[in-house]
C-alpha positions as YAML, in Angstrom:
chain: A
units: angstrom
residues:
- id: 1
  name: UNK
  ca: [-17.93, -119.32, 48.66]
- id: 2
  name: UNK
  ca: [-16.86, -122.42, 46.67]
- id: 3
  name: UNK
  ca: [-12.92, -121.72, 46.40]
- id: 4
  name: UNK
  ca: [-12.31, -124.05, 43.56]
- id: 5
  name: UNK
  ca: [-15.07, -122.42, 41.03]
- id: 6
  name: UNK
  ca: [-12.87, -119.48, 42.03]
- id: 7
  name: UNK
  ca: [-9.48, -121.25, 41.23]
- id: 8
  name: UNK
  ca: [-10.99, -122.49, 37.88]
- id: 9
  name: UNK
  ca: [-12.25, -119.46, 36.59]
- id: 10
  name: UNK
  ca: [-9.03, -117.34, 37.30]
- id: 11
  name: UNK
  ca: [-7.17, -120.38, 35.19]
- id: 12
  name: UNK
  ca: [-9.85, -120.29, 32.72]
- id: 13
  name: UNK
  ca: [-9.83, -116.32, 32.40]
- id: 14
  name: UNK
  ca: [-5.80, -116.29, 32.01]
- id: 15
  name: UNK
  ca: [-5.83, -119.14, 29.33]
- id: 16
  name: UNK
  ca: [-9.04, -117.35, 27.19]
- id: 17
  name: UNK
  ca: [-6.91, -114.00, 26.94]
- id: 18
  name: UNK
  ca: [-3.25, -115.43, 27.19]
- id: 19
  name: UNK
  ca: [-1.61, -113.05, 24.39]
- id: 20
  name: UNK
  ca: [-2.99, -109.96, 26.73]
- id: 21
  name: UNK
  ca: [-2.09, -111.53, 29.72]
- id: 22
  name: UNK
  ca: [1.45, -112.10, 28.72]
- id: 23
  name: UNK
  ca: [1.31, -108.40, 27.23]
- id: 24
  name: UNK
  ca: [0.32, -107.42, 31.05]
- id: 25
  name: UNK
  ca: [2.54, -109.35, 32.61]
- id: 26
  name: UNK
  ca: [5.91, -108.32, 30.54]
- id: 27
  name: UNK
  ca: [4.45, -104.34, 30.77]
- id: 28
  name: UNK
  ca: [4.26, -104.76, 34.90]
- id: 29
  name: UNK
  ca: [7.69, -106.38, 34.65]
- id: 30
  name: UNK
  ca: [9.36, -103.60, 32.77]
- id: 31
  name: UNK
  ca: [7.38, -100.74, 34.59]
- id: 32
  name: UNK
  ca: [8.00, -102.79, 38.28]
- id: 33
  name: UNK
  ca: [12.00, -103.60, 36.88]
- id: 34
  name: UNK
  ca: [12.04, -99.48, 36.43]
- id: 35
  name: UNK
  ca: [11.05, -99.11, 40.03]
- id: 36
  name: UNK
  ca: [13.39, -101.35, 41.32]
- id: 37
  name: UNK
  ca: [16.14, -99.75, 39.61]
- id: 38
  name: UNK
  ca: [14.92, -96.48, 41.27]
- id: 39
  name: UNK
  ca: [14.87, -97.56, 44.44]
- id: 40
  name: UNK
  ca: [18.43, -99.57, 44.06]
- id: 41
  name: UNK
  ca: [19.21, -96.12, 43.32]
- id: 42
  name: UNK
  ca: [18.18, -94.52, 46.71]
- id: 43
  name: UNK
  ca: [19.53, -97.99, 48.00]
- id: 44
  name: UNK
  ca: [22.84, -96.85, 47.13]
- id: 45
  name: UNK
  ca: [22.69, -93.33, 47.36]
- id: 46
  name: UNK
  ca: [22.02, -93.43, 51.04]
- id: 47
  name: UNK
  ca: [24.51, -96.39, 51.73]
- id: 48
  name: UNK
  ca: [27.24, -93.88, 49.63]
- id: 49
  name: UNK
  ca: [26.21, -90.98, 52.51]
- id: 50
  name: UNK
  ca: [27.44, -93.31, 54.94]
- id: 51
  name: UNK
  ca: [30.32, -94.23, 53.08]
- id: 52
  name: UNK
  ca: [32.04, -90.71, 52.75]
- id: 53
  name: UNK
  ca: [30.35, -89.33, 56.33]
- id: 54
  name: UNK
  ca: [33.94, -90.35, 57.84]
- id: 55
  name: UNK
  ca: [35.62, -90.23, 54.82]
- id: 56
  name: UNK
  ca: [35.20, -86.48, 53.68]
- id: 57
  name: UNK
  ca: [37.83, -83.91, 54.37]
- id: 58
  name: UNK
  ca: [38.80, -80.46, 53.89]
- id: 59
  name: UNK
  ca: [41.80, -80.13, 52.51]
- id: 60
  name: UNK
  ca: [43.98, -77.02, 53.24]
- id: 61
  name: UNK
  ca: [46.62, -76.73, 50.23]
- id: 62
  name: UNK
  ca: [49.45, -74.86, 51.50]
- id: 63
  name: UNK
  ca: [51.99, -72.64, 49.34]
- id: 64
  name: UNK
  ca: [54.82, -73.76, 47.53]
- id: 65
  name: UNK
  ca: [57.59, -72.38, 49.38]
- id: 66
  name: UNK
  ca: [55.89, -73.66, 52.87]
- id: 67
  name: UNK
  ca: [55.65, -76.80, 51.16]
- id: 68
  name: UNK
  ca: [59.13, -77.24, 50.02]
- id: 69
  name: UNK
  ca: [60.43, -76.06, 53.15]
- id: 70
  name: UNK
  ca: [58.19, -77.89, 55.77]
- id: 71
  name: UNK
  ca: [58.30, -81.69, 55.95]
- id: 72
  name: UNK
  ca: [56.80, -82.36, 59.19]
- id: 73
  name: UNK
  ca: [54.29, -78.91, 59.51]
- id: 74
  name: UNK
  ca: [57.11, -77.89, 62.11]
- id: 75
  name: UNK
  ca: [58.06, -74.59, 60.56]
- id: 76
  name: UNK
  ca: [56.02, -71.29, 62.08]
- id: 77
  name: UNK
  ca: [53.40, -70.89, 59.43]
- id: 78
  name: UNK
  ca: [52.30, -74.93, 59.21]
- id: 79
  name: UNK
  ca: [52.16, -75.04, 62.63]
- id: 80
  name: UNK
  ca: [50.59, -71.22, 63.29]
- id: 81
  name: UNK
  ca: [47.61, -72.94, 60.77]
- id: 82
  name: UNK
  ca: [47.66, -76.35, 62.75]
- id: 83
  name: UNK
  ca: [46.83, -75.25, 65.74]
- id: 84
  name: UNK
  ca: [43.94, -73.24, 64.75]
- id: 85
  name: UNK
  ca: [42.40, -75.88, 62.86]
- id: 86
  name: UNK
  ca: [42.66, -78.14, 66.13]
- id: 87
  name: UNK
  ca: [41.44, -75.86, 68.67]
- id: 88
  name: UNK
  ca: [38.41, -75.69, 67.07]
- id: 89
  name: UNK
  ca: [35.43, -78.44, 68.38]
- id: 90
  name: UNK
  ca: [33.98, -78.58, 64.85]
- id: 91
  name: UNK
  ca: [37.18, -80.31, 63.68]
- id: 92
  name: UNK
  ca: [37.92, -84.03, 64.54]
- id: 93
  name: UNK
  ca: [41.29, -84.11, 63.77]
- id: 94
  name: UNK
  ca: [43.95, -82.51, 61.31]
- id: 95
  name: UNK
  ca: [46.72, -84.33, 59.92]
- id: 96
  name: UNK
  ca: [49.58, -82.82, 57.72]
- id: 97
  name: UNK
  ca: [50.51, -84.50, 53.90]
- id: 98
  name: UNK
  ca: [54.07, -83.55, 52.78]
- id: 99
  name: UNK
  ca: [54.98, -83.32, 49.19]
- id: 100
  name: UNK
  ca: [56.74, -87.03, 48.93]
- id: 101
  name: UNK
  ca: [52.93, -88.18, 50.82]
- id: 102
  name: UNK
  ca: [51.21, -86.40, 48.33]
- id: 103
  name: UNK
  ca: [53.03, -87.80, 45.60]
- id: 104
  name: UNK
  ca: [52.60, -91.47, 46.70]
- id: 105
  name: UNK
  ca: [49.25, -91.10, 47.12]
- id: 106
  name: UNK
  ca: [48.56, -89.77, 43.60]
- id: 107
  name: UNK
  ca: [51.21, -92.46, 42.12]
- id: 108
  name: UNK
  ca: [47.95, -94.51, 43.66]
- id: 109
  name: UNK
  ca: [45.18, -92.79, 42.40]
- id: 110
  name: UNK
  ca: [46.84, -93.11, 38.59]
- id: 111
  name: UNK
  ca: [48.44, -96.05, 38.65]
- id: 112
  name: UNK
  ca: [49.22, -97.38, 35.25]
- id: 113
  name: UNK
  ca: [48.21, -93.91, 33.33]
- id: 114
  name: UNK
  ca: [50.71, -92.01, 31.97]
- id: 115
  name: UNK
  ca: [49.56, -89.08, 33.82]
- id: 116
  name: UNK
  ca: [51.38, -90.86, 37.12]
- id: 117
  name: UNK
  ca: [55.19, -90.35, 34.84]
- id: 118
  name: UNK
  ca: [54.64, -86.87, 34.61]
- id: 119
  name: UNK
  ca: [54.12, -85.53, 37.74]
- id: 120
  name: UNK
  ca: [57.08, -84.77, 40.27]
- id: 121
  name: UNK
  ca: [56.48, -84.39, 44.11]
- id: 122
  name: UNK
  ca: [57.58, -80.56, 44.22]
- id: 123
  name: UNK
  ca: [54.73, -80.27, 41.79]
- id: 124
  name: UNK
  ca: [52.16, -80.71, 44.50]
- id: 125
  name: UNK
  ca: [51.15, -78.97, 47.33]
- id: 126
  name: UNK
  ca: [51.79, -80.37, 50.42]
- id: 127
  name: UNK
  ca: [48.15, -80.13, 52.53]
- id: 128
  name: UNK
  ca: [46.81, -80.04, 56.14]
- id: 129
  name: UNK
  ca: [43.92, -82.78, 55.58]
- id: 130
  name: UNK
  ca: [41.03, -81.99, 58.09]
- id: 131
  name: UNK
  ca: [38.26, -84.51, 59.29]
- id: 132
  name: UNK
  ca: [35.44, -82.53, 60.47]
- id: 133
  name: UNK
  ca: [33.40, -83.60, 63.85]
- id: 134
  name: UNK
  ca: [30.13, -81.82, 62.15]
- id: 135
  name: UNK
  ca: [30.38, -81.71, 58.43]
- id: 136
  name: UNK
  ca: [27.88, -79.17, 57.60]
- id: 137
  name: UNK
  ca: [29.02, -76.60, 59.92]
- id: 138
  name: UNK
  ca: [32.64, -77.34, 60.48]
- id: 139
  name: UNK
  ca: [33.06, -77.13, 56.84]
- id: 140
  name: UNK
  ca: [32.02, -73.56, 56.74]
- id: 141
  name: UNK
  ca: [33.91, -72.95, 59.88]
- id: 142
  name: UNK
  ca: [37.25, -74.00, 58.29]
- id: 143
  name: UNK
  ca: [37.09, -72.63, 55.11]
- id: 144
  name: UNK
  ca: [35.94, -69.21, 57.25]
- id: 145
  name: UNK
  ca: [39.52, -69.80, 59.33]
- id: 146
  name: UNK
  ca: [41.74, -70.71, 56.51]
- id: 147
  name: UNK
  ca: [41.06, -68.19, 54.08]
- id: 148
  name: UNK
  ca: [43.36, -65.21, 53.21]
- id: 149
  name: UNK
  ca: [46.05, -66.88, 56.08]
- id: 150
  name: UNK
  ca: [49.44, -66.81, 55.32]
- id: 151
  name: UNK
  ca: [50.78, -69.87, 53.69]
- id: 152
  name: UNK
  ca: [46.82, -70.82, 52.35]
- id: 153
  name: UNK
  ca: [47.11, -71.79, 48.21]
- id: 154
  name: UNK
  ca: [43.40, -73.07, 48.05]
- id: 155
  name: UNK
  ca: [41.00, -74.85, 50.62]
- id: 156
  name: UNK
  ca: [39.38, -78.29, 48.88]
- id: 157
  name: UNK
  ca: [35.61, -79.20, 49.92]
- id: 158
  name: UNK
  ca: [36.12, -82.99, 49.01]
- id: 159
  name: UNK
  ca: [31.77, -82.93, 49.88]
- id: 160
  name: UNK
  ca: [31.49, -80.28, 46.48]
- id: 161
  name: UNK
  ca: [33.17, -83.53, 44.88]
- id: 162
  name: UNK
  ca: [30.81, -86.38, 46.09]
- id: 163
  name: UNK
  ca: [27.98, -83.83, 45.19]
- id: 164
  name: UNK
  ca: [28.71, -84.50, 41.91]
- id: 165
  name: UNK
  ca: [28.45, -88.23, 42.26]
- id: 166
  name: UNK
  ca: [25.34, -87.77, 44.44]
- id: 167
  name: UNK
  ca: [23.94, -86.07, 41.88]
- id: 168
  name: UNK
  ca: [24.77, -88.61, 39.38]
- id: 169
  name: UNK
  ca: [23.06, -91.45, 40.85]
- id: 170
  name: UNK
  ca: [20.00, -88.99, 41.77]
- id: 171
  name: UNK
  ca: [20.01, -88.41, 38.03]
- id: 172
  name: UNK
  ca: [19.61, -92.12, 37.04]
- id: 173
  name: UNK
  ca: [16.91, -92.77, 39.95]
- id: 174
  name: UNK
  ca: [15.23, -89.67, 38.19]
- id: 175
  name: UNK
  ca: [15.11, -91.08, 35.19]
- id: 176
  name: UNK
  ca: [14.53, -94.87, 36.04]
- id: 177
  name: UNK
  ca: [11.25, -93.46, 37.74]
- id: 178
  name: UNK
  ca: [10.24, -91.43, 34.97]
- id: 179
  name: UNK
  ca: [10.15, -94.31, 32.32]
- id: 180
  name: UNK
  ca: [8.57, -96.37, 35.50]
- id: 181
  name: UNK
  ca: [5.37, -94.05, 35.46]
- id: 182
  name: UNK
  ca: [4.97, -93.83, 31.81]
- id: 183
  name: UNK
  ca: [5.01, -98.35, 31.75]
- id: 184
  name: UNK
  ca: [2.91, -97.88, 34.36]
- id: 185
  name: UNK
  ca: [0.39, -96.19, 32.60]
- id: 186
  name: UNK
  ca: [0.62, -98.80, 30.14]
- id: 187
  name: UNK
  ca: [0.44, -101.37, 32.58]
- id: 188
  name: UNK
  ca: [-2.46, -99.97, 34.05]
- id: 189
  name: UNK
  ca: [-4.66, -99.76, 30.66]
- id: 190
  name: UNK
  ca: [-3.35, -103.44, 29.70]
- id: 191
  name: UNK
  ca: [-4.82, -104.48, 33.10]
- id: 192
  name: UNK
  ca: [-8.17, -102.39, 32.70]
- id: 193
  name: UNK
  ca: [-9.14, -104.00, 29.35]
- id: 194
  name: UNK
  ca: [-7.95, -107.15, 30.29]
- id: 195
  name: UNK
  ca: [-10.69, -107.11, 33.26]
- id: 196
  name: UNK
  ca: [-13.04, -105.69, 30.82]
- id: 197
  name: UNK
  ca: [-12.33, -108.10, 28.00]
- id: 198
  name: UNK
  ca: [-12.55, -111.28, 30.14]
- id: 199
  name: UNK
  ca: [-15.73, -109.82, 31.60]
- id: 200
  name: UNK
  ca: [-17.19, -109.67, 28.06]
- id: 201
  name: UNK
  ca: [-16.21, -112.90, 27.32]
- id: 202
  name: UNK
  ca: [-17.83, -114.53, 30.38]
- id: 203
  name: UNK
  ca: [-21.02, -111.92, 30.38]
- id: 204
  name: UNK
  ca: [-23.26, -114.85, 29.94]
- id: 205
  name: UNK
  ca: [-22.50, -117.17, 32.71]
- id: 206
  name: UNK
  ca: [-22.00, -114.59, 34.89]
- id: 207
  name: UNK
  ca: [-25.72, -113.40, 34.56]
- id: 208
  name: UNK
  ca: [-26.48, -116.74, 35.21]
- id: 209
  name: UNK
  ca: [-24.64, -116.77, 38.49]
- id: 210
  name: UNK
  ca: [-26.27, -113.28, 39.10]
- id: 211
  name: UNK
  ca: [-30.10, -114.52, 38.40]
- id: 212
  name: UNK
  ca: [-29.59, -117.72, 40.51]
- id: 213
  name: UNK
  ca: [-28.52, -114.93, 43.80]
- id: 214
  name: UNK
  ca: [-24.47, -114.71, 43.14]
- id: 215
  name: UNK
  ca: [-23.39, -111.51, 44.85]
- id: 216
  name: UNK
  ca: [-22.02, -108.74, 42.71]
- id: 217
  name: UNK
  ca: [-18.59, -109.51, 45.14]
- id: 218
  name: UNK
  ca: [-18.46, -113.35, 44.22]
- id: 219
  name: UNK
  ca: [-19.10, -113.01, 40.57]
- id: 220
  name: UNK
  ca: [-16.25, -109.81, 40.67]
- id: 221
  name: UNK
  ca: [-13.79, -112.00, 42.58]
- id: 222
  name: UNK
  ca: [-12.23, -113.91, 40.12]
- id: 223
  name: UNK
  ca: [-11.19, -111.12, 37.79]
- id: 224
  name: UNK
  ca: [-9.53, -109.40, 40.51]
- id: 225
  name: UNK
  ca: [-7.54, -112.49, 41.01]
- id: 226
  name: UNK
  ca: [-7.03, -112.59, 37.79]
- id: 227
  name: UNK
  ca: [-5.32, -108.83, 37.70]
- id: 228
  name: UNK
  ca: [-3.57, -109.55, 41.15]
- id: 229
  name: UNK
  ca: [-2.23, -112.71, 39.76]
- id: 230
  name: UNK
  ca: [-0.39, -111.00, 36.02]
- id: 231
  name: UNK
  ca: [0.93, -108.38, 38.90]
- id: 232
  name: UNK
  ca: [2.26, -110.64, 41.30]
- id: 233
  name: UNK
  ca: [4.36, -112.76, 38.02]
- id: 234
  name: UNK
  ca: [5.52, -109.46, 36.56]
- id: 235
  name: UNK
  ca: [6.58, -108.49, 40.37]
- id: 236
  name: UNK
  ca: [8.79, -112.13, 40.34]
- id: 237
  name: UNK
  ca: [9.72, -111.50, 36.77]
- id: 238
  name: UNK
  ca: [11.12, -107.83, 37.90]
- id: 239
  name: UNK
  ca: [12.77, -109.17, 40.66]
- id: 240
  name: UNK
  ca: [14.64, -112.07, 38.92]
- id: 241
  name: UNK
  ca: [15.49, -109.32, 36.27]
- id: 242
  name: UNK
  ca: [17.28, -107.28, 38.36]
- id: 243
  name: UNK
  ca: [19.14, -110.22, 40.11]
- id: 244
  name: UNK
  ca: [20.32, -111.77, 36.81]
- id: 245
  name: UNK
  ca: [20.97, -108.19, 35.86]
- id: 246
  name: UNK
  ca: [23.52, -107.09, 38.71]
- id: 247
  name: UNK
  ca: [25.53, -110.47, 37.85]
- id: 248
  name: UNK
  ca: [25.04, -109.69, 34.03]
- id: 249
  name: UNK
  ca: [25.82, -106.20, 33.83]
- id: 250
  name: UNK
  ca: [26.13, -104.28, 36.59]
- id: 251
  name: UNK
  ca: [28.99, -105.93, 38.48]
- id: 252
  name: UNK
  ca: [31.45, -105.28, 35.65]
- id: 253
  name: UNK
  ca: [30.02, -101.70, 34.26]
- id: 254
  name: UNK
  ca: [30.55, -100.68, 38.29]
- id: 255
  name: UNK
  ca: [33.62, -102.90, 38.56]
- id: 256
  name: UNK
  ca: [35.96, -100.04, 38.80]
- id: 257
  name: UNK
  ca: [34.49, -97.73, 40.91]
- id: 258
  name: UNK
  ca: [33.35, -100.39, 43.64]
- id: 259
  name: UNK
  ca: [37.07, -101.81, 43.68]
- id: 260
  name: UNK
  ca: [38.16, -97.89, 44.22]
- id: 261
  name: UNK
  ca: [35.94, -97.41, 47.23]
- id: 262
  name: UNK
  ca: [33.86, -95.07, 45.24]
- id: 263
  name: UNK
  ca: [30.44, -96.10, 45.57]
- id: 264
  name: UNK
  ca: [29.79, -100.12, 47.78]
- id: 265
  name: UNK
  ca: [28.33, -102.63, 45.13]
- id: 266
  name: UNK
  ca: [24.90, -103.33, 44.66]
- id: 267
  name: UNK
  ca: [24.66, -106.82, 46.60]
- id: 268
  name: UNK
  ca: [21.82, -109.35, 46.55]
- id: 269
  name: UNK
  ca: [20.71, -108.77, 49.68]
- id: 270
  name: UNK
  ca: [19.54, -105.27, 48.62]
- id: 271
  name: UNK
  ca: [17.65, -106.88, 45.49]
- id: 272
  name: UNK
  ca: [16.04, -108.88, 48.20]
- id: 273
  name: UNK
  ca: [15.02, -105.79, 50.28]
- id: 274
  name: UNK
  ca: [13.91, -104.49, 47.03]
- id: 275
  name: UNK
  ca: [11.57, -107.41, 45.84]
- id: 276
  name: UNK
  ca: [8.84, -107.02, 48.60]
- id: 277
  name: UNK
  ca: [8.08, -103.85, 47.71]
- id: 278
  name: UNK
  ca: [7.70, -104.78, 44.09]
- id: 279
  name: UNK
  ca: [5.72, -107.75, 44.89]
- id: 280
  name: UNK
  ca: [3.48, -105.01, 47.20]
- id: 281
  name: UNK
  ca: [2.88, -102.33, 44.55]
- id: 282
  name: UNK
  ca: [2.58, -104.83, 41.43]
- id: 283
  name: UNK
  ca: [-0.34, -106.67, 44.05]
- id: 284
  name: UNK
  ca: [-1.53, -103.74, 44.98]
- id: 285
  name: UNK
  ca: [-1.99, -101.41, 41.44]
- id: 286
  name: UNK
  ca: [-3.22, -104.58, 40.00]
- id: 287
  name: UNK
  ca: [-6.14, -105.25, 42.50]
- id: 288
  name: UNK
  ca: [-6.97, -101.81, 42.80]
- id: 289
  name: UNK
  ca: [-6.87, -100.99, 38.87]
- id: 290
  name: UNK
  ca: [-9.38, -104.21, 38.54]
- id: 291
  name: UNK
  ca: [-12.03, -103.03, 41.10]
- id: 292
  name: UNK
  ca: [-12.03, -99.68, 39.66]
- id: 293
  name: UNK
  ca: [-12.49, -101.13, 36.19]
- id: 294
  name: UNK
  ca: [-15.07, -103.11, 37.47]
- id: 295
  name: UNK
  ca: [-17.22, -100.86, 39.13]
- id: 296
  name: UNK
  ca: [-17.33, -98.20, 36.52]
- id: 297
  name: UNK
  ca: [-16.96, -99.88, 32.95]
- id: 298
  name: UNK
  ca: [-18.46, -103.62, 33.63]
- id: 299
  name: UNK
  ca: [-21.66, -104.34, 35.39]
- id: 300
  name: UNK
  ca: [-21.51, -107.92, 36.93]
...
């Protein structure tokens, strides 16, 4: 097989059609973009798991007059509600907040809002703060212990909280996929009459090749090229998209909340774990999309 009669007709095929090609290759882009944000997405989602897996507590908010009266959880009740917490093996450890804690750290948390001159420490609980050694069934096993004791106000699941944020960001992967499939779609007609519109075009020489003993696979070849090729752009094009679009946008719209310790930043090394797999399916649909095109609508 003469590689450079394959080389010329690819370059030949993507100059004759260039207003569909670039339509294919901005489509892929968008649709391949899409997927990357989606899998950013799970990216983050699962580095946010391990994030909060030491980080999550159960809070035990204790009454106001055992708060007011207990500084150092050395008074009966604090203590009575201490101990159980630590003799059980689900827990990792329990430490105890007073109110003045409790007060700095939300001074912290609202820094510079005027919610932060409004509160006064004997206006919060103080709380026994418990790390669990297995968070899905010491959770259950606390709450179980804690509730209806003397001295209890309310037991906190901080993991109901980060639910919420989990199922935030499984909301936008949702979503990025679901506008992913439907440019796919269009990325995958663009590509089909593409491959049958440059077959049209070249119909004559290629029965030429075909009468002179071409094989259906060398006369085929370069319009799968052709199809792989638009993929493989849109792929780079989705790739340096995302890159210019973390240091664009995302940085400062996630500014806050990465600073915070709310969710770790999108970095480039996980736009670099993303790009092979975009480079892989943009490839792949493209190749396969063309062979299928080409053995049902176009006979070569």
């Amino acid at each position: 097989m003469r590689s450079d009669f394959v080389v010329r007709e690819v370059l030949t095929g993507l100059r004759r059609n260039v207003t569909m090609t670039i339509a294919m290759v901005l489509t892929t882009a968008i649709s391949l973009g899409l997927v990357g944000t989606g899998l950013l997405a799970v990216r983050t989602i699962d580095r946010t798991e391990q994030l909060y897996s030491d980080r999550v507590e159960i809070q035990v908010a204790l009454t106001s007059d055992v708060s007011a009266a207990d500084q150092d959880c050395s008074q009966p009740v604090c203590a009575s509600l201490k101990t159980i917490l630590q003799n059980s093996p689900l827990v990792a450890s329990v430490s105890y907040e007073n109110q003045q804690a409790a007060y700095e750290r939300y001074k912290q948390l609202f820094a510079g809002q005027s919610l932060a001159d409004v509160v006064r420490p004997q206006s919060l609980p103080a709380t026994l703060r418990v790390k669990l050694a297995d968070q899905a069934a010491g959770a259950a096993a606390v709450k179980e212990a804690m509730t209806g004791k003397v001295g209890v106000r309310n037991i906190i699941d901080q993991r109901d909280v980060v639910a919420k944020l989990f199922d935030f960001l499984g909301g936008v992967r949702n979503v990025t996929f679901a506008l992913a499939l439907v440019q796919a779609v269009a990325a995958l007609l663009l590509i089909s009459n593409t491959v049958q519109v440059s077959a049209f075009t070249r119909r004559t020489e290629v029965g030429v090749m075909r009468l002179v003993g071409a094989t259906r696979w060398y006369t085929q070849l370069p319009f799968l090229i052709e199809a792989v090729v638009t993929g493989v752009i849109g792929a780079l094009i989705a790739s340096g998209g995302l890159l210019a679009g973390k240091f664009l946008f995302i940085d400062s719209l996630l500014s806050g909340i990465v600073s915070n310790g709310v969710v770790p930043p999108i970095q480039v090394a996980d736009i670099l774990w993303v790009s092979p797999f975009l480079l892989m399916i943009g490839a792949g649909i493209a190749a396969i999309t063309g062979y299928v095109t080409l053995r049902l609508y176009v006979r070569l």
